[in-house]
N, C-alpha and C positions, 0 to 999 in steps of 0.2 A: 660511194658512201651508202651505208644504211639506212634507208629508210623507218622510223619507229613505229612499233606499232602501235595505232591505235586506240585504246581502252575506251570504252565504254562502263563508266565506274559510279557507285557512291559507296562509302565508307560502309561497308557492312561486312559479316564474314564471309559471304561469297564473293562479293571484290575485291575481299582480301588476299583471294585464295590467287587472283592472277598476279597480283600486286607483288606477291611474295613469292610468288615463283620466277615474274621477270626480273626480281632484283635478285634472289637467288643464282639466276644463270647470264645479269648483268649486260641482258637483251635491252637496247633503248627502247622507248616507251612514251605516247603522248598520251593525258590522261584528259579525257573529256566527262567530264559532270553530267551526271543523269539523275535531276533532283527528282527522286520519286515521290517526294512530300509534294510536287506542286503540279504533277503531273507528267513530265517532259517524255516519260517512256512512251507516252499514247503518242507523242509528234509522227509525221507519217515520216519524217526520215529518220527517226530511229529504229522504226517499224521496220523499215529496209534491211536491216542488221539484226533486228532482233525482235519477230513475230511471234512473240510471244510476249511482247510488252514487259518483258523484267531484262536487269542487267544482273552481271555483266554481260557483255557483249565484244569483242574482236572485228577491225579488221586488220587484216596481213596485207600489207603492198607489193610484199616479197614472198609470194608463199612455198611453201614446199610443192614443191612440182612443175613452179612456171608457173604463167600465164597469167590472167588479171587480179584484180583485188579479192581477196578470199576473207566473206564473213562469217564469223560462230559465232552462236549464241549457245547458254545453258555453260556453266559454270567447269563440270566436267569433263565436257567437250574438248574445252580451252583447254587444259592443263594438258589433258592428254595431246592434244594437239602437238603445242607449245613444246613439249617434254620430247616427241617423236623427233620434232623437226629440229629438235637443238643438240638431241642426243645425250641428254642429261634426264636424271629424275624417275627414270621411267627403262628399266633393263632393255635389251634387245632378242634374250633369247626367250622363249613361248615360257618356258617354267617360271623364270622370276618375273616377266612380262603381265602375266596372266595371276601371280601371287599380287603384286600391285592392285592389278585392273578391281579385282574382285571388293578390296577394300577401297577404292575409289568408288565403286558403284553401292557399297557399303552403307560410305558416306552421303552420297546420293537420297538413296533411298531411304535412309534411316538417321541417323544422326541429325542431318540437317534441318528436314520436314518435321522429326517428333521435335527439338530443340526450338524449331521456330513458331510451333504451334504451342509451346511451354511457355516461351516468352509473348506469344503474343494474348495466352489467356490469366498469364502471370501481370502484365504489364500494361495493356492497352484494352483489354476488353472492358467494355461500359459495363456493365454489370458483373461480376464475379459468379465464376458458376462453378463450383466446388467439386463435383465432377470432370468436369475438363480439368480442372487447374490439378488436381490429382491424379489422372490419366494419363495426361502428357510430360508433368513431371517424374511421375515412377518411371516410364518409357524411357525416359533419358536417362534415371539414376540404372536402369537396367542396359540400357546404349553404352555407360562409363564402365559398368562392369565388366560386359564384352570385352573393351579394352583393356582393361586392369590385368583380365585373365592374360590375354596374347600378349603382355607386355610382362608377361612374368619371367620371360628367359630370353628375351630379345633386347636390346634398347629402341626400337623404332616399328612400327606394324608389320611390314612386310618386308626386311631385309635392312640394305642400306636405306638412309635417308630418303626419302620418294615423295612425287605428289599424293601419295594414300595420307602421308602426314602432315603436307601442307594443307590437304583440303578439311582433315580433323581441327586439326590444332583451332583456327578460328572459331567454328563454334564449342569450341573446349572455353575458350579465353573470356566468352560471359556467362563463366557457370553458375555465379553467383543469381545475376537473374533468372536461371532456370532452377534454383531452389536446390543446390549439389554444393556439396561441402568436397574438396578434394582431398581433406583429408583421410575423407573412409577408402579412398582409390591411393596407396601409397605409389603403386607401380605407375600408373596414369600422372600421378602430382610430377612426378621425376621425369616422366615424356612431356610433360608440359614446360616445366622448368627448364629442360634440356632444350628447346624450340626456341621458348622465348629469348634464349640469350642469343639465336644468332643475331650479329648483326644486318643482314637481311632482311630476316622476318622483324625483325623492329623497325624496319626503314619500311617495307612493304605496309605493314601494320598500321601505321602514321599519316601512309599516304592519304590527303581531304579531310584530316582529321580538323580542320577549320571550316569544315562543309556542315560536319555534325552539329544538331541544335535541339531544342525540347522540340518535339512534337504538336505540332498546331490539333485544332478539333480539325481544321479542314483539310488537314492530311490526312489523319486516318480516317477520313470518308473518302479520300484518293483509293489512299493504301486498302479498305479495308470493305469493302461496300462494289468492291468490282462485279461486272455481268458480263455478257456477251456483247460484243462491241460491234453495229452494223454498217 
């Protein structure tokens, strides 16, 4: 019998991004609560799994290759992971392989980090500072562009359906809090529309959504006020 794997989750677009991919390829799945409003990612045995104090985080019981319990941390990691060892999502030859990879580290890189820094100077920052809140939202409306263009003759980023579009689609899905109107992205609006209806990605999407709650003041001095930890 199969053992599930693991999760290390709370409801955000990065844990969406495994959520929707293990229901996608209908891999079982235990999902463990990592309330980052109260702190739980600093515990030291989530530390174990994921030293870098954010989720999501993985372990495999079963992993690709043998041998004992196998941890990932970093969001990325996981899917590509995930996608290798299932044989789904993720091509196997170097050209569509590597068409994927590049807009998965895309996402990574850009998408995510400018999108999170939008929303967090859009939505959480104590005082409003009209340069950030400008800065990071152009970034993004410039990020949807990107896409808009590559989606002008494809239906999907890089090929068939892949995690390059599992790990977008989430931080597409609160565009509204990032100050983006999808209707100036006609191409984008239609790769979004076309996502949202899998049944999948709606189940994935969902999952802890009774986790989510407003934001205490003493969360975002958790979330937001972090240093080096000794």
């Amino acid at each position: 019998m199969t053992r599930p794997i693991d999760v290390y989750y709370w409801p955000t677009p990065n844990g969406w991004k495994v959520t929707i991919l293990l229901e996608e390829m209908a891999v079982p799945y235990n999902v463990i609560p990592v309330n980052i409003g109260a702190g739980e990612q600093f515990t030291p045995e989530f530390l174990k799994v994921s030293p870098n104090n954010r989720m999501p985080a993985i372990v495999d019981h079963e992993p690709m290759g043998g041998g004992g319990p196998l941890s990932i941390f970093e969001s990325g990691a996981i899917l590509e992971y995930l996608a290798e060892k299932h044989g789904q999502f993720l091509p196997k030859d170097a050209r569509g392989k590597y068409e994927v990879l590049q807009w998965v580290y895309w996402q990574m890189g850009g998408l995510g980090p400018m999108s999170g820094q939008a929303n967090h100077f859009r939505s959480y920052a104590a005082q409003p500072i009209e340069y950030a809140i400008n800065r990071y939202t152009d970034e993004v409306n410039r990020l949807y562009g990107v896409m808009d263009t590559r989606l002008a003759d494809r239906e999907f980023l890089a090929g068939p359906y892949s995690i390059a579009d599992m790990m977008s689609w989430p931080w597409v899905a609160a565009y509204e809090r990032m100050g983006q109107d999808l209707n100036e992205f006609p191409r984008l609006k239609r790769w979004f529309e076309t996502i949202k209806a899998r049944p999948a990605v709606e189940r994935g999407f969902t999952v802890g959504q009774e986790l989510r709650r407003e934001m205490s003041a003493e969360a975002k001095k958790i979330l937001f006020g972090q240093r080096a930890r000794h």
